[in-house]
N, C-alpha and C positions, 0 to 999 in steps of 0.2 A: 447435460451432465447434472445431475443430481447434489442437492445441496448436502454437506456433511454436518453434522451438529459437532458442536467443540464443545458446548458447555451450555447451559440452558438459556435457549435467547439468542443465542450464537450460530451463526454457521457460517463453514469456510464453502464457496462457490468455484469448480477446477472450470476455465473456461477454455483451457487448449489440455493436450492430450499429455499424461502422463504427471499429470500434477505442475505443469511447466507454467503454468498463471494462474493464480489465484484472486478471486477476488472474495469479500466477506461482507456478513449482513449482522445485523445488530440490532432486535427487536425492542421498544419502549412498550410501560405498561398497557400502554392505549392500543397496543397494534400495532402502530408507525414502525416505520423499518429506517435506518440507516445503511446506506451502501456504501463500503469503505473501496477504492480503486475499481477501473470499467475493462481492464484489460486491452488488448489486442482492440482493431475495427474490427466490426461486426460481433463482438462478444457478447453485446447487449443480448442479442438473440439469445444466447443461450443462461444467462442472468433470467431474463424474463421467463423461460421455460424453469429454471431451478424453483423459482418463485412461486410458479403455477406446482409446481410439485410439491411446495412446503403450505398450499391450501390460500396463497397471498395474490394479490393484485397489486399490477408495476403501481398504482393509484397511491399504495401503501406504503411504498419508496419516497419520503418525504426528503430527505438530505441523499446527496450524494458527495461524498468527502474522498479527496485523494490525496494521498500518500506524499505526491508529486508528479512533477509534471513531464513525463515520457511517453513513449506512443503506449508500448503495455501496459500502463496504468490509466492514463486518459484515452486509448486509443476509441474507446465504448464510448467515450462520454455523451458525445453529442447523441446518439441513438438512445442510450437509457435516460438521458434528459427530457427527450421528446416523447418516451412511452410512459412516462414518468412524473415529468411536471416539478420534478423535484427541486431543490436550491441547492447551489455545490458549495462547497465549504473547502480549505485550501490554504495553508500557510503560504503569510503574506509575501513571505522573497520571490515562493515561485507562482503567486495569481498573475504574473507578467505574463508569465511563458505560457500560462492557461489561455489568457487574453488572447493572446498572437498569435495564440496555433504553433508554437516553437519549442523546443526541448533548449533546455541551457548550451552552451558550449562544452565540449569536452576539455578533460588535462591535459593540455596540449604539451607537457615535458613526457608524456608517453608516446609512444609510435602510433597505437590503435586510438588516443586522443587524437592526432594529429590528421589522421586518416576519415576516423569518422566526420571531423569536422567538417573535413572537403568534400566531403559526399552528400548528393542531394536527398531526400527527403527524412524521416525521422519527425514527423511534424507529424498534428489530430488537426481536427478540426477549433475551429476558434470558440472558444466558450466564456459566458461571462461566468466571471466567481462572485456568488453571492453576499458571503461572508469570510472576513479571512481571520487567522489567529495565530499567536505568538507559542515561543516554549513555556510550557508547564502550565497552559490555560486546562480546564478542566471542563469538557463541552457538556451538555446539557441531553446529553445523548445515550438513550440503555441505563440511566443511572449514574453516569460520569461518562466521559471518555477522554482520558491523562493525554496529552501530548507531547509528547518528548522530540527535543529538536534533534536530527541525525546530521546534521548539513555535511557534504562532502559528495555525497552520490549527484544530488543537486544542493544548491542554496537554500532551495527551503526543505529538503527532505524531513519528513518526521516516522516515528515510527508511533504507536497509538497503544494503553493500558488501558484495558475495563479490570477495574481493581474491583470491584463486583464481583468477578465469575474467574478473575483470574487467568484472561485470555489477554497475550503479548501479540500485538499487528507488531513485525518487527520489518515490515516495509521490504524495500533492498537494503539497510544497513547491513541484514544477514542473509543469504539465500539456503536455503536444505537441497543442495540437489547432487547428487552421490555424496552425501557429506553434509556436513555443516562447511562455509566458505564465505569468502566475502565476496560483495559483487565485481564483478571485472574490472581493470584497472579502464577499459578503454570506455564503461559505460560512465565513467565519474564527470564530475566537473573537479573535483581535489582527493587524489587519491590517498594519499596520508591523512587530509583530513576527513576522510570518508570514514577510515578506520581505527582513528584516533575516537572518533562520537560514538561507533560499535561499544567501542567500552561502556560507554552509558549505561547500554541494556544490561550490565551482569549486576547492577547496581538496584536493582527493581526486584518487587516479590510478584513473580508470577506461577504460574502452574500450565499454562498450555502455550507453548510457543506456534506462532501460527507466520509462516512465510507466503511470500508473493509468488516466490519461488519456490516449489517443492514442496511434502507435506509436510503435516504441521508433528511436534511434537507433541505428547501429554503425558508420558512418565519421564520425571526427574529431568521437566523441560530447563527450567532453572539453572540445573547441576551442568548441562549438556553445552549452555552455550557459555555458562562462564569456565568452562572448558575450553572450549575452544579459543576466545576471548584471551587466555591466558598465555597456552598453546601455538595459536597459528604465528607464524614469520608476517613480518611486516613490509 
């Protein structure tokens, strides 16, 4: 699947069909590339094709940063690490679960909390994190990249600012998929406080809202989620 440009320097990566995983790239002056989440296992494959198609080498993937730590966002890692070389980057609550190969636990005051937990696999492969970082640290990456903590989907969930180009990584705090929406109550580790940190995002000046899930916004991406934000049942 072919990379889409969001804004200059930027592109959103679809690695399952229909816009259903996303992953994104984030060019520095020098060439270097940042990979924001690896999707699914075996997405790497087609990350590294998007790559070859935007004239880049996996060589060029110097960071590899996720969002958090569940199978569609780490599920690539170990594969685009190894074509890669890159160092992964990872707020610190969840570099645990990176380490162990494990997804946090579910809300278990939900039913599909309760269910998921007792079900086996949901685990990637075991990866070291490189470097880790706190809320509001401002990375070194494209010219900035703002880190907003979202905790509730996982403990360390973040959602990511390039106030640069004015592209919103809004993680799973928000999914676009027939809709603006929150992510399921059964993929949380705190489902209230999942959607309680969504608020965050209406609080930020962006201009492209870009999902993990589903495609991304770019008119009146702003207006659309603190829409919803204001909008949706809790």
């Amino acid at each position: 699947m072919a990379a889409i440009a969001l804004a200059p320097g930027v592109w959103r990566i679809p690695t399952a069909p229909f816009d259903l995983v996303n992953s994104f790239l984030f060019a520095d002056e020098d060439g270097s590339l940042t990979l924001v989440d690896t999707g699914l296992k075996r997405a790497d494959r087609k990350i590294l094709a998007a790559l070859a198609g935007l004239g880049k080498a996996a060589e060029d993937v110097r960071r590899i940063l996720l969002t958090h730590a569940h199978a569609d966002h780490a599920g690539g890692l170990a594969g685009a690490r190894k074509a890669t070389g890159a160092g992964v980057l990872a707020h610190d609550r969840d570099a645990v679960y990176l380490r162990e190969g494990r997804a946090p636990k579910r809300d278990a005051s939900r039913f599909g909390g309760r269910l998921a937990n007792r079900l086996p696999g949901g685990g990637f492969a075991r990866c070291d994190v490189d470097e880790t970082f706190a809320d509001g640290a401002v990375l070194p990456i494209a010219g900035g990249l703002r880190v907003i903590h979202t905790p509730g989907h996982t403990p360390g969930h973040v959602s990511l600012l390039h106030e640069q180009t004015g592209v919103l990584v809004t993680g799973d705090a928000i999914f676009n998929v027939r809709g603006l929406r929150y992510s399921p109550a059964s993929f949380c580790t705190d489902v209230t406080l999942s959607r309680e940190t969504a608020d965050r995002l209406a609080d930020l000046d962006y201009d492209v809202a870009a999902f993990t899930h589903g495609t991304h916004v770019s008119t009146g991406a702003r207006e659309a989620v603190r829409a919803f934000l204001r909008g949706r049942d809790r």
